[in-house]
C-alpha beads as a LAMMPS data file, in Angstrom:
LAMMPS data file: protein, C-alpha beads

406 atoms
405 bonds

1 atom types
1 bond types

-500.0 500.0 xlo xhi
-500.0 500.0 ylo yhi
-500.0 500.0 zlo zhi

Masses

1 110.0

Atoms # bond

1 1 1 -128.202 233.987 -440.831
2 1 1 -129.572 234.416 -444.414
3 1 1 -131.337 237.923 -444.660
4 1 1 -133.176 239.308 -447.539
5 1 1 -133.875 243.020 -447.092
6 1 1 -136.918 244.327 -448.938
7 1 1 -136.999 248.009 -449.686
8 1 1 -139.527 249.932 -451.400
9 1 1 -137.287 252.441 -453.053
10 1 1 -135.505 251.893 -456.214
11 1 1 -132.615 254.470 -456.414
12 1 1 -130.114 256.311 -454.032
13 1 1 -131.792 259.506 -452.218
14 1 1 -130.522 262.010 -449.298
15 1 1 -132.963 260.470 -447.260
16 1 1 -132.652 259.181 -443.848
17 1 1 -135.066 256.124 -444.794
18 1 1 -132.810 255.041 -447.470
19 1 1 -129.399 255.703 -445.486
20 1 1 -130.831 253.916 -442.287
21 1 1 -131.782 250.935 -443.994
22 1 1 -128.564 250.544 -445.995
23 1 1 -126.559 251.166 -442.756
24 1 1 -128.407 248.655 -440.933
25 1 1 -127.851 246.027 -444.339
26 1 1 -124.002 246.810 -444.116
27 1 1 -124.113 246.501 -440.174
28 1 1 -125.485 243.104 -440.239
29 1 1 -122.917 242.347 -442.620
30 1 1 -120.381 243.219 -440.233
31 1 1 -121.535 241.333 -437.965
32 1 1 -121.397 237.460 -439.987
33 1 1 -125.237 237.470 -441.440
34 1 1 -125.513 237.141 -445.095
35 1 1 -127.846 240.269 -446.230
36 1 1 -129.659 240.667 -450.193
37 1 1 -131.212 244.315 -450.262
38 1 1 -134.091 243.172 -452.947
39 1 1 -134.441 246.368 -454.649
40 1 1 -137.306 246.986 -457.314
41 1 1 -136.499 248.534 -461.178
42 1 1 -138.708 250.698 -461.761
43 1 1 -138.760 251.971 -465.653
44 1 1 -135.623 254.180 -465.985
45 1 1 -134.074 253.282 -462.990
46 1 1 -130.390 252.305 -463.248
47 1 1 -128.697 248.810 -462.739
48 1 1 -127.681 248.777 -459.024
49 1 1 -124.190 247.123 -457.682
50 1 1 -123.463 246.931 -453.909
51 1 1 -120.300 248.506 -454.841
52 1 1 -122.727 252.040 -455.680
53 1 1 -124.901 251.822 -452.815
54 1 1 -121.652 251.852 -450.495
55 1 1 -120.444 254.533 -452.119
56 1 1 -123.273 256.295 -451.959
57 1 1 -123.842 256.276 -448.345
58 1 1 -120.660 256.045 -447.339
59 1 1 -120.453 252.842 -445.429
60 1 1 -118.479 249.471 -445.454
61 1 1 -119.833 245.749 -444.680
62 1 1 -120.760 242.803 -446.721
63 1 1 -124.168 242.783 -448.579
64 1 1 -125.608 241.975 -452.136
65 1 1 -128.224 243.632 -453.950
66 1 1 -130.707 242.389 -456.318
67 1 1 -133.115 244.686 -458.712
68 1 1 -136.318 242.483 -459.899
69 1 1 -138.707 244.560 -462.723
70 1 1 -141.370 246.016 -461.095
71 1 1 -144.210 248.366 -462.809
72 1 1 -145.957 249.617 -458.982
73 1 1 -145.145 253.122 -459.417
74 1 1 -148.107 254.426 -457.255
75 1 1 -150.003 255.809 -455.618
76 1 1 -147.375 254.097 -452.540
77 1 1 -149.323 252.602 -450.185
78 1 1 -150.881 250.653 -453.261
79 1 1 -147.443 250.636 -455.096
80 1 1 -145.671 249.696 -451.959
81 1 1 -148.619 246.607 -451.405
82 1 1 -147.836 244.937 -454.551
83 1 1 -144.318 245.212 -454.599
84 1 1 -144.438 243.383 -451.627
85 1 1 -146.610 241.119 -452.678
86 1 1 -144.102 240.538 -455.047
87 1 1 -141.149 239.949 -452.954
88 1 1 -143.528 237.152 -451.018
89 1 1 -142.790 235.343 -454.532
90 1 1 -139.386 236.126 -455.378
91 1 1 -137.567 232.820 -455.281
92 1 1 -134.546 234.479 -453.383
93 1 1 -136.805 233.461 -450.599
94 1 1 -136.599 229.885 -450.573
95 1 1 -132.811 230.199 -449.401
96 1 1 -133.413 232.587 -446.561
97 1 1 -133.982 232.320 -442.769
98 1 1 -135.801 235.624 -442.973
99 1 1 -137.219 238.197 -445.000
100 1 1 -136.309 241.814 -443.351
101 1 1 -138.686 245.511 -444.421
102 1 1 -139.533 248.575 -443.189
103 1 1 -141.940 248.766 -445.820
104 1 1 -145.104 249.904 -443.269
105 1 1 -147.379 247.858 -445.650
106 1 1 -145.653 244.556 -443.903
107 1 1 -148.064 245.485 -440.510
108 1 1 -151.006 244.372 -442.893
109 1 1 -150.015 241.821 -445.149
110 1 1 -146.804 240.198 -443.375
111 1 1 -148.769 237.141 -442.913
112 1 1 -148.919 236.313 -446.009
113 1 1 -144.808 236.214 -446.638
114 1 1 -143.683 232.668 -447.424
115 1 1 -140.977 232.597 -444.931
116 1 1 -140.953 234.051 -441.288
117 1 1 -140.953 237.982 -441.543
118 1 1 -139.305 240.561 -439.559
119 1 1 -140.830 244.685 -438.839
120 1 1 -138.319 247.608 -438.844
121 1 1 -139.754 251.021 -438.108
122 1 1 -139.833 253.995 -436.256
123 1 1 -143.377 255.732 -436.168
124 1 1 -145.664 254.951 -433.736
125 1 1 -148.735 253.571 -436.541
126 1 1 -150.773 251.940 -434.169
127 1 1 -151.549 255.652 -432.186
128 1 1 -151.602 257.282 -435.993
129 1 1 -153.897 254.890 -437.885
130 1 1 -156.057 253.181 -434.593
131 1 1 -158.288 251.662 -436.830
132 1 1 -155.951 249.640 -438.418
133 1 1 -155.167 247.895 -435.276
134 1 1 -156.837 244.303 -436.063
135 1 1 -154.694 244.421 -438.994
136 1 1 -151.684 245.281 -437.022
137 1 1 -152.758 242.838 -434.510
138 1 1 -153.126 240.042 -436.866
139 1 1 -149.857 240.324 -438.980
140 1 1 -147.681 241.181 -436.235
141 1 1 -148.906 238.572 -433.496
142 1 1 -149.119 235.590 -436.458
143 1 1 -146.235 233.007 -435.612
144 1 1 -144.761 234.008 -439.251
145 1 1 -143.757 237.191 -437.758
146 1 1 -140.692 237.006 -435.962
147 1 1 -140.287 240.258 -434.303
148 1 1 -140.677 244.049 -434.327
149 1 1 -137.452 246.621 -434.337
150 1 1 -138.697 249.443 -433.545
151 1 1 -136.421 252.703 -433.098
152 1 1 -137.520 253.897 -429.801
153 1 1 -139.185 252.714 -426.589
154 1 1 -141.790 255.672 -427.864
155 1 1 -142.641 253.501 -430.307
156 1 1 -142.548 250.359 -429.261
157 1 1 -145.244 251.243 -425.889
158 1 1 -147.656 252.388 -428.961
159 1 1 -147.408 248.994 -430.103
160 1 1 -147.674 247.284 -426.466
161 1 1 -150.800 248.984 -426.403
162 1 1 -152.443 247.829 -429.456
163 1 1 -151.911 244.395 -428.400
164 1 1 -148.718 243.430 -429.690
165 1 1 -146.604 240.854 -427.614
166 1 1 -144.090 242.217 -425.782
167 1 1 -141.703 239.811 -426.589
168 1 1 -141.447 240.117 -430.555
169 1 1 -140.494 243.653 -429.713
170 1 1 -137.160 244.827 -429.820
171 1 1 -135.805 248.601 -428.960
172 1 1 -132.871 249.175 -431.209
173 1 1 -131.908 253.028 -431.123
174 1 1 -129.925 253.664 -434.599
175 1 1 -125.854 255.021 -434.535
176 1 1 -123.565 256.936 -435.970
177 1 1 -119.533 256.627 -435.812
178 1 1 -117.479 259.097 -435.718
179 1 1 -115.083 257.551 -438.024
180 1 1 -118.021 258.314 -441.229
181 1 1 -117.301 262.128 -440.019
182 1 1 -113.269 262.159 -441.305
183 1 1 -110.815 263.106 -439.379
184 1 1 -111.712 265.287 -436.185
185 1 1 -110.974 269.177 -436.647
186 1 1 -111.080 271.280 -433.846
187 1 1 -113.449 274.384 -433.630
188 1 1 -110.866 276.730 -435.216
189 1 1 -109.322 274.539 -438.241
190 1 1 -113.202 273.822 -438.875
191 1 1 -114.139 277.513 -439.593
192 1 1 -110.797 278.293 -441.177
193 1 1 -111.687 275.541 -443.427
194 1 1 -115.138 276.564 -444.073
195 1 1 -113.866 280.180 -444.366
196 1 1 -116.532 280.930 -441.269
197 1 1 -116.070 283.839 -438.996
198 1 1 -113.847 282.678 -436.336
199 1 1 -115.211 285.231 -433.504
200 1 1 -119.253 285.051 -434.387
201 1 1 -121.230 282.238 -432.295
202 1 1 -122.550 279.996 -434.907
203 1 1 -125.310 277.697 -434.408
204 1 1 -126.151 274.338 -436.818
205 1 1 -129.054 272.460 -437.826
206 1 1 -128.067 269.696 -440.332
207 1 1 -130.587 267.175 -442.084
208 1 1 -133.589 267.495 -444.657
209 1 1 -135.270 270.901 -444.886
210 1 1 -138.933 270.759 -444.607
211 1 1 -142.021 272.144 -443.681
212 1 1 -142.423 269.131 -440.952
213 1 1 -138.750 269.258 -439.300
214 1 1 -140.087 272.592 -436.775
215 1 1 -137.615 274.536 -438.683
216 1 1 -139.799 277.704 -437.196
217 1 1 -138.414 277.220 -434.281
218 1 1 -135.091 277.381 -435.687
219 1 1 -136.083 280.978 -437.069
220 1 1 -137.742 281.987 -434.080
221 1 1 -134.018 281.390 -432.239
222 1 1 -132.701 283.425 -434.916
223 1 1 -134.973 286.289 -434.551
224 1 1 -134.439 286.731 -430.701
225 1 1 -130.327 286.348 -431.425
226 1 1 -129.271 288.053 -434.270
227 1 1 -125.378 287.958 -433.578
228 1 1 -125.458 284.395 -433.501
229 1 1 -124.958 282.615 -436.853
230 1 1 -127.563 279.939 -438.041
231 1 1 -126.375 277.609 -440.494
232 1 1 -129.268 275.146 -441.842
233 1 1 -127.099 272.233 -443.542
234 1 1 -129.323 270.022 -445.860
235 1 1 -130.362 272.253 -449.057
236 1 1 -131.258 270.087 -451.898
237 1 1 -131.633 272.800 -453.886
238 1 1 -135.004 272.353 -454.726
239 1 1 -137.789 275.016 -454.265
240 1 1 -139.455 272.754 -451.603
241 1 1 -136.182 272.807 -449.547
242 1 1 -135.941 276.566 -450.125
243 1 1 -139.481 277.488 -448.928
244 1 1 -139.439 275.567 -445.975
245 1 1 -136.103 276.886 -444.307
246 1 1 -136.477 280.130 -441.742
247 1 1 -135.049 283.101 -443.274
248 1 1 -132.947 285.628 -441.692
249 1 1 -129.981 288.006 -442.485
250 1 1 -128.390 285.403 -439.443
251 1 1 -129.333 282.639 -441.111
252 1 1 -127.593 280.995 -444.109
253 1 1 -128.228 277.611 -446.146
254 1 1 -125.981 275.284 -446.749
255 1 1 -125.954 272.508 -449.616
256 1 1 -126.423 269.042 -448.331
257 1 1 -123.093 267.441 -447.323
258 1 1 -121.991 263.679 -447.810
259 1 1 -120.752 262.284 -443.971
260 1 1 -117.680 263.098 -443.812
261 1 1 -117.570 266.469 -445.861
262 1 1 -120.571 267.289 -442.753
263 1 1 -118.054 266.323 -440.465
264 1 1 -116.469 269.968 -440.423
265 1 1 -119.553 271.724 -440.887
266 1 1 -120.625 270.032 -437.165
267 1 1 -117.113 270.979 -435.729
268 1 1 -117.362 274.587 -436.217
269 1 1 -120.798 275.163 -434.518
270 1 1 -120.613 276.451 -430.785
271 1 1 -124.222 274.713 -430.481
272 1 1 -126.101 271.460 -432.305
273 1 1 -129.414 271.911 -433.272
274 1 1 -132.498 269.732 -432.950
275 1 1 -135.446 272.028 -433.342
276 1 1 -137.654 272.497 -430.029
277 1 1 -140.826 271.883 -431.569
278 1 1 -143.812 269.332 -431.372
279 1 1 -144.623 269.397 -434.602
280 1 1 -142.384 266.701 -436.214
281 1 1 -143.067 264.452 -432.968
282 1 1 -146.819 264.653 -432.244
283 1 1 -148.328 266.863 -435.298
284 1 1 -146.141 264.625 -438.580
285 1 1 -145.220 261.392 -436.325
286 1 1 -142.032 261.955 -439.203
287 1 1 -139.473 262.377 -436.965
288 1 1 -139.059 260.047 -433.653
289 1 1 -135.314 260.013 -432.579
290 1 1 -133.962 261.773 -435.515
291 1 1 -130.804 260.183 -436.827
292 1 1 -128.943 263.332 -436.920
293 1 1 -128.963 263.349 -433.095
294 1 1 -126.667 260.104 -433.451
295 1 1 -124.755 261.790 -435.660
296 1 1 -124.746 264.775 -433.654
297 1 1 -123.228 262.816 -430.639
298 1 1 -120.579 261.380 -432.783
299 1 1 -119.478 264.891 -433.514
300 1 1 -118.755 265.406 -429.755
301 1 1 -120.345 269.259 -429.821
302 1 1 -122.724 270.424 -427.614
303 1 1 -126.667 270.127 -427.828
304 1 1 -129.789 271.995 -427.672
305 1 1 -133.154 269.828 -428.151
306 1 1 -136.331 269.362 -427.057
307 1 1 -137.703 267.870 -423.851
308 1 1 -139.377 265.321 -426.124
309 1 1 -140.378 262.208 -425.214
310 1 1 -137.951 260.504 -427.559
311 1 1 -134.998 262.504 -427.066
312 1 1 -135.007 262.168 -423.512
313 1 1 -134.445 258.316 -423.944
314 1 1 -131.273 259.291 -425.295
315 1 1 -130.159 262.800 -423.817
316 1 1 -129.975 263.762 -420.432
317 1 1 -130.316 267.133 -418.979
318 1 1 -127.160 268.743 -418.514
319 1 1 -125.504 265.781 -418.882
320 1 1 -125.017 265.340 -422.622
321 1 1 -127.487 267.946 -424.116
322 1 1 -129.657 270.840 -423.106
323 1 1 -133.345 269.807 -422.975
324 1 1 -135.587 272.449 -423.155
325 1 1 -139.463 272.516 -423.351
326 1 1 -141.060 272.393 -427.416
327 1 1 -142.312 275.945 -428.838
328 1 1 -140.729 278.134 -426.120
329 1 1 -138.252 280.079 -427.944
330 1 1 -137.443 282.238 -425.178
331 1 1 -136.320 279.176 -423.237
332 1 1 -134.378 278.115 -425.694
333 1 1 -132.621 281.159 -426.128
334 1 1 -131.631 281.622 -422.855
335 1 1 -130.780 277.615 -423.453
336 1 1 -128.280 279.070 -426.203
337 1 1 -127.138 281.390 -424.206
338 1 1 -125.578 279.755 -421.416
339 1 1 -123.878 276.809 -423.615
340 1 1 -122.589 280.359 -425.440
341 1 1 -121.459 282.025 -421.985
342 1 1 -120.172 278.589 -420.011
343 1 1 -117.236 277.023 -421.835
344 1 1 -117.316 274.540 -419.004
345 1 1 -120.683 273.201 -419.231
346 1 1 -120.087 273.418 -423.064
347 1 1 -117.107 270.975 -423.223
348 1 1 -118.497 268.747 -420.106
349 1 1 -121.541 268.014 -422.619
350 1 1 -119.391 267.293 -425.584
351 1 1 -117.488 264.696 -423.692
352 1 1 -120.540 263.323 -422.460
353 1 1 -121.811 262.915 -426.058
354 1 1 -119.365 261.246 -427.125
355 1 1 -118.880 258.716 -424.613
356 1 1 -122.483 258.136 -425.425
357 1 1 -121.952 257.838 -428.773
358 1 1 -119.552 255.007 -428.875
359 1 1 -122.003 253.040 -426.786
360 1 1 -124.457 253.569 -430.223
361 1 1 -122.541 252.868 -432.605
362 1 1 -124.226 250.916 -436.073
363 1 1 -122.240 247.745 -435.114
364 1 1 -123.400 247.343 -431.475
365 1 1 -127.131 247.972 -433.003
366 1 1 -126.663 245.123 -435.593
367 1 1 -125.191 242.956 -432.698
368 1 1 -128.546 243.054 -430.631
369 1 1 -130.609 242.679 -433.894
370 1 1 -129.048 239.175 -434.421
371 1 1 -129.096 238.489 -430.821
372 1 1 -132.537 239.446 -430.916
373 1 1 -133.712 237.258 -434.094
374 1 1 -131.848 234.408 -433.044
375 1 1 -133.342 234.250 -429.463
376 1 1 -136.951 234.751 -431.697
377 1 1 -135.963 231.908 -434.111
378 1 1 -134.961 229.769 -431.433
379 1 1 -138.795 230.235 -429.724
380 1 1 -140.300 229.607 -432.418
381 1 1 -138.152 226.697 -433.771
382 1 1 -136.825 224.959 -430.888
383 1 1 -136.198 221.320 -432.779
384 1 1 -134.086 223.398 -435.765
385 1 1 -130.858 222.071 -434.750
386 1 1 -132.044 218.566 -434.054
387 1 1 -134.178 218.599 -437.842
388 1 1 -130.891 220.367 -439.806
389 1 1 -133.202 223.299 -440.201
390 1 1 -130.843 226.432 -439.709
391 1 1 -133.625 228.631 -439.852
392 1 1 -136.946 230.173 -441.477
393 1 1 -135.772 228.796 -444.883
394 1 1 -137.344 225.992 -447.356
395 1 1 -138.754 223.880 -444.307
396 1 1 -140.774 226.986 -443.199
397 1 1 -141.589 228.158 -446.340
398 1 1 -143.047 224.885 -447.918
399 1 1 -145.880 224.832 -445.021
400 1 1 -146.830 228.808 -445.344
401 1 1 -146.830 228.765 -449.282
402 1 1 -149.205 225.860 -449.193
403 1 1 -151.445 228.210 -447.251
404 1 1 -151.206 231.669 -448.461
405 1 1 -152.186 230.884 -452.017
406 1 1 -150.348 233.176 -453.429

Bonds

1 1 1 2
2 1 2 3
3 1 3 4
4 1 4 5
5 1 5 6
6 1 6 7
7 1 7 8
8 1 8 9
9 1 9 10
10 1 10 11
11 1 11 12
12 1 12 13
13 1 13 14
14 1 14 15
15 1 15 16
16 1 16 17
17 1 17 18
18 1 18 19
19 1 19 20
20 1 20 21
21 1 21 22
22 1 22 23
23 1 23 24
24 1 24 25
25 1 25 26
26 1 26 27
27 1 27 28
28 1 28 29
29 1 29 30
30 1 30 31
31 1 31 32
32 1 32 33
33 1 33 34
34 1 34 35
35 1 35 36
36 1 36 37
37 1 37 38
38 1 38 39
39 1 39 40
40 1 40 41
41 1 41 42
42 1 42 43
43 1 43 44
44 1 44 45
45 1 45 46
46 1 46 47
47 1 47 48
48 1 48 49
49 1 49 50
50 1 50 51
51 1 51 52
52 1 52 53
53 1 53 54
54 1 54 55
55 1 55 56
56 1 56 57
57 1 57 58
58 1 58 59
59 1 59 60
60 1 60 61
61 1 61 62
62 1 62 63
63 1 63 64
64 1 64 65
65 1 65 66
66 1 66 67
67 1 67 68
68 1 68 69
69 1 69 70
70 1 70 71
71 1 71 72
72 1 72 73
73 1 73 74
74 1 74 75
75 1 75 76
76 1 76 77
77 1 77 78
78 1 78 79
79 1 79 80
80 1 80 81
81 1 81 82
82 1 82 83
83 1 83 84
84 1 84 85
85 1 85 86
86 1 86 87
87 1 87 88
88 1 88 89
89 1 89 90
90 1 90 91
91 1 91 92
92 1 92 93
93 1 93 94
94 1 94 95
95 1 95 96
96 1 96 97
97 1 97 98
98 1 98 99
99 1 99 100
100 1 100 101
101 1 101 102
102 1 102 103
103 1 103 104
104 1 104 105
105 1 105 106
106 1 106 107
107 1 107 108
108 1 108 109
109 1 109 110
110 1 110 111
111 1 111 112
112 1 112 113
113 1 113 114
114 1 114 115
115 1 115 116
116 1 116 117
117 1 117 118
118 1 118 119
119 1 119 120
120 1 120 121
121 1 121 122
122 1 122 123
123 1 123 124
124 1 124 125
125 1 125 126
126 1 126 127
127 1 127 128
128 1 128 129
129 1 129 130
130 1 130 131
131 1 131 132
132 1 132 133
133 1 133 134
134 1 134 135
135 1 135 136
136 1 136 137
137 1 137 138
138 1 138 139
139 1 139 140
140 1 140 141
141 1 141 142
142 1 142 143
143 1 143 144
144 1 144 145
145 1 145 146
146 1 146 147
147 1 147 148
148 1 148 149
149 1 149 150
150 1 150 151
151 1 151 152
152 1 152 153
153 1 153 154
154 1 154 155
155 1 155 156
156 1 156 157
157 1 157 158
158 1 158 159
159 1 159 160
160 1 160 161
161 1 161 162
162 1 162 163
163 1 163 164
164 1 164 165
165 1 165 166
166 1 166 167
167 1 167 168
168 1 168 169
169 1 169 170
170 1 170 171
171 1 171 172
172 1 172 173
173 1 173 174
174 1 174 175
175 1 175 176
176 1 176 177
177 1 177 178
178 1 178 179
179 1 179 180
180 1 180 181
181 1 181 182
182 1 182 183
183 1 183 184
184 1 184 185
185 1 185 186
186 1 186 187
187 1 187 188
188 1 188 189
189 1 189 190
190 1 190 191
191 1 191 192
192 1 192 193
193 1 193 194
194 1 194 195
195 1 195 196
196 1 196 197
197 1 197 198
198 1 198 199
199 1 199 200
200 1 200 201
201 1 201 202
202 1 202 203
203 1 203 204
204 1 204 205
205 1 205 206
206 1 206 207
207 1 207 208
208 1 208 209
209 1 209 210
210 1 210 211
211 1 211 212
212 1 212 213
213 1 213 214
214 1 214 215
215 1 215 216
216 1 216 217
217 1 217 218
218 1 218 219
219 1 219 220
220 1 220 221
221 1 221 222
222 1 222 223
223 1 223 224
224 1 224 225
225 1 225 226
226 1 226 227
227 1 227 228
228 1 228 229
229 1 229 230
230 1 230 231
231 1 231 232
232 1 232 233
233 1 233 234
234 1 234 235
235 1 235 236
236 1 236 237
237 1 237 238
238 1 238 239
239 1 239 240
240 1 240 241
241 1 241 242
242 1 242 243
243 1 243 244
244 1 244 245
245 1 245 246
246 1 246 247
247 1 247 248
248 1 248 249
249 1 249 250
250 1 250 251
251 1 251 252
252 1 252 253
253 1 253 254
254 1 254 255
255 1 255 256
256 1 256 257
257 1 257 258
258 1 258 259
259 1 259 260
260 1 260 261
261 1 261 262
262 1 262 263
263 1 263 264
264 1 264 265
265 1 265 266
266 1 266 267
267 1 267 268
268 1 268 269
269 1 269 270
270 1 270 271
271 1 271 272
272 1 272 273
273 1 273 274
274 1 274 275
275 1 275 276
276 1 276 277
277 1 277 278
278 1 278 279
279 1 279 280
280 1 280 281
281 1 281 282
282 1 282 283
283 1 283 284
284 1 284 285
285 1 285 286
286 1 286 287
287 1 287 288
288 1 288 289
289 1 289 290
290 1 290 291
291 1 291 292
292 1 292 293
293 1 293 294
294 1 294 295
295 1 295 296
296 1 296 297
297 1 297 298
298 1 298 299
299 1 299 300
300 1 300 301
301 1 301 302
302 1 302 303
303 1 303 304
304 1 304 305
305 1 305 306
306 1 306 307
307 1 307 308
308 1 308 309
309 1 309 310
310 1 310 311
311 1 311 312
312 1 312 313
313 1 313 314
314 1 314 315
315 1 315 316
316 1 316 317
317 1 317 318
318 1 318 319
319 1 319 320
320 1 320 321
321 1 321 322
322 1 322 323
323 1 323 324
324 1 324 325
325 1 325 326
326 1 326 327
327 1 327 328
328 1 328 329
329 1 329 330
330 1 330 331
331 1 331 332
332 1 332 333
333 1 333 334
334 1 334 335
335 1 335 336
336 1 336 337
337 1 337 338
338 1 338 339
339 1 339 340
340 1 340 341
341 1 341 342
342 1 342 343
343 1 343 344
344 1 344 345
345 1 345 346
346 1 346 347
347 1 347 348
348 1 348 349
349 1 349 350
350 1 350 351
351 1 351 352
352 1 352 353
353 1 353 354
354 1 354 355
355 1 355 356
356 1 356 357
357 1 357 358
358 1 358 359
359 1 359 360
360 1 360 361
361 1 361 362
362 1 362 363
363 1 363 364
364 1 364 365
365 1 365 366
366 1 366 367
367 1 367 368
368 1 368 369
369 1 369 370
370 1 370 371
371 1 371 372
372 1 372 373
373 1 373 374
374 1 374 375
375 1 375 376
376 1 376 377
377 1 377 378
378 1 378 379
379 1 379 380
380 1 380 381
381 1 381 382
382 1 382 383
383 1 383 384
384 1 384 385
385 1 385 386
386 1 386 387
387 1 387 388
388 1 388 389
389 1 389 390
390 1 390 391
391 1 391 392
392 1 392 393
393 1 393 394
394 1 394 395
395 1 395 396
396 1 396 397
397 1 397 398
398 1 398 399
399 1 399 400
400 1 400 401
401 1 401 402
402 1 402 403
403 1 403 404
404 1 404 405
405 1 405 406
């Protein structure tokens, strides 16, 4: 399976975007498919090996990359439109059974690729931009579109209800492995480590600081339980960062941490946080399933998150996390208190979590992604095998260049 990966992004960042999409390249890697991230250069921007993106984020698998010139600088949704546009031409293409973006530009102009196209994303667009919906419609129903991974069953039902076929659509929850976190410390070699109090509760949030993560919530917590500790792991050091994280005499920052130097940072917390608000779900749309949680689960510590409708496709009640309802801090402090107070119920949801976790792992993900794509490929190409045609490739592509006049 040849796969070129478009991304709209032209250097490294400490965002989950970025380390979500190269995870997913180096995944598919894994798995046998032959992956190009196609990467634009942007004036300044640095030559690019797959040797520094691995490094980077931390992961290992099989993928190239390739940096083509590119002058769209902005504003993005124009910027990210052209480069595409771009890519459509980019004669990388003409080898490939598919080309692969999460680029939410594809929704509108997919069509219009030369060779049979494939959707990653995780916000639910249809229910945040309706009337964009015949555009949706039309892109992601054309027969060049071969399917839709979408992040959540959230998600995907927005897109069932604007009208997309349920069968391009695939649900493909992202991972974590504990193996990216180092070597497992318990609770007490953790804090000795991180020279953290050994007897004081401590409490951790880790991932980007910002005004749209419900970070208030976090504060809020802090306020009502002052002898607990709140670390807030993620602090880029930049005033943005810095303004949007809760402030407290219990509450300290923390710079952000590669995987596995986070790994010990997660092992000394009595409690996991994923902030019980509704903002980031239904007020930003940013954050559906955050990846930490995967990562979280990995760590095999206990949980405290929202009731949300996309966490509870994951978590389960008192099972492997605490659910409790968004923007009720009380709740959720009495939430904190009892995984505090109840050692049992405390180490029953850490083994939970991480028998969950190896079930959603990055390589089991990639495994029903190519599962997925090649059941798509073979409805819409059932004579490949008979014609030599292994795929989307030249065959494809010579039909839909003649008529997208590029």
């Amino acid at each position: 399976m040849q796969i070129v990966y478009a991304l709209t992004w032209s250097r490294p960042r400490r965002e989950a975007m970025c380390d979500q999409s190269v995870n997913t390249a180096a995944a598919l890697g894994r798995q046998g498919a032959s992956v190009i991230l196609l990467m634009p250069q942007r004036p300044g921007d640095p030559a690019l090996t797959a040797e520094d993106l691995r490094g980077y984020y931390d992961v290992e698998g099989d993928f190239d990359v390739v940096q083509r010139p590119s002058r769209w600088t902005g504003p993005r949704l124009v910027g990210s439109a052209l480069w595409l546009r771009q890519v459509f031409r980019d004669p990388l293409l003409r080898s490939a059974d598919m080309l692969y973006a999460r680029a939410p530009e594809m929704q509108g102009i997919g069509h219009l690729s030369p060779i049979p196209y494939v959707f990653e994303h995780y916000r639910l667009w249809p229910d945040e931009l309706p009337w964009l919906r015949p555009f949706f419609r039309r892109s992601l129903n054309d027969p060049n579109c071969l399917g839709l991974v979408l992040h959540s069953e959230h998600a995907a039902e927005a897109y069932r209800r604007a009208g997309i076929a349920a069968d391009r659509v695939l649900v493909a929850h992202n991972g974590s492995e504990a193996v990216r976190l180092g070597e497992r410390l318990d609770k007490a070699s953790a804090r000795r480590l991180l020279d953290l109090p050994s007897g004081r509760p401590i409490a951790v949030y880790s991932g980007r600081i910002g005004a749209d993560k419900g970070l208030d919530q976090i504060g809020e917590l802090a306020r009502r339980r002052p002898e607990v500790l709140f670390l807030i792991v993620g602090d880029d050091g930049t005033d943005k960062a810095r303004k949007a994280a809760p402030t407290g005499d219990n509450i300290r920052l923390v710079p952000w941490q590669t995987h596995k130097s986070l790994g010990p940072w997660l092992w000394a917390a009595d409690v996991l946080l994923v902030p019980a608000s509704r903002a980031p779900l239904e007020r930003f749309g940013n954050c559906v399933l955050p990846i930490k949680l995967f990562t979280y689960l990995a760590a095999g510590r206990p949980i405290l998150a929202p009731g949300a409708p996309d966490t509870r496709e994951v978590l389960a009640h008192e099972s492997t996390a605490l659910l409790v309802e968004p923007d009720r801090p009380d709740e959720a402090a009495a939430a904190l208190d009892r995984l505090l107070a109840d050692s049992s119920l405390a180490a029953s949801l850490s083994a939970n979590a991480l028998a969950l976790a190896e079930g959603l792992s990055w390589d089991s993900r990639a495994q029903a992604i190519i599962a997925f794509l090649r059941q798509r490929q073979a409805q819409l190409h059932p004579r490949a095998e008979m014609s030599g045609y292994a795929g989307g490739g030249p065959a494809f592509s010579a039909s839909r260049a003649s008529s997208s006049n590029m």
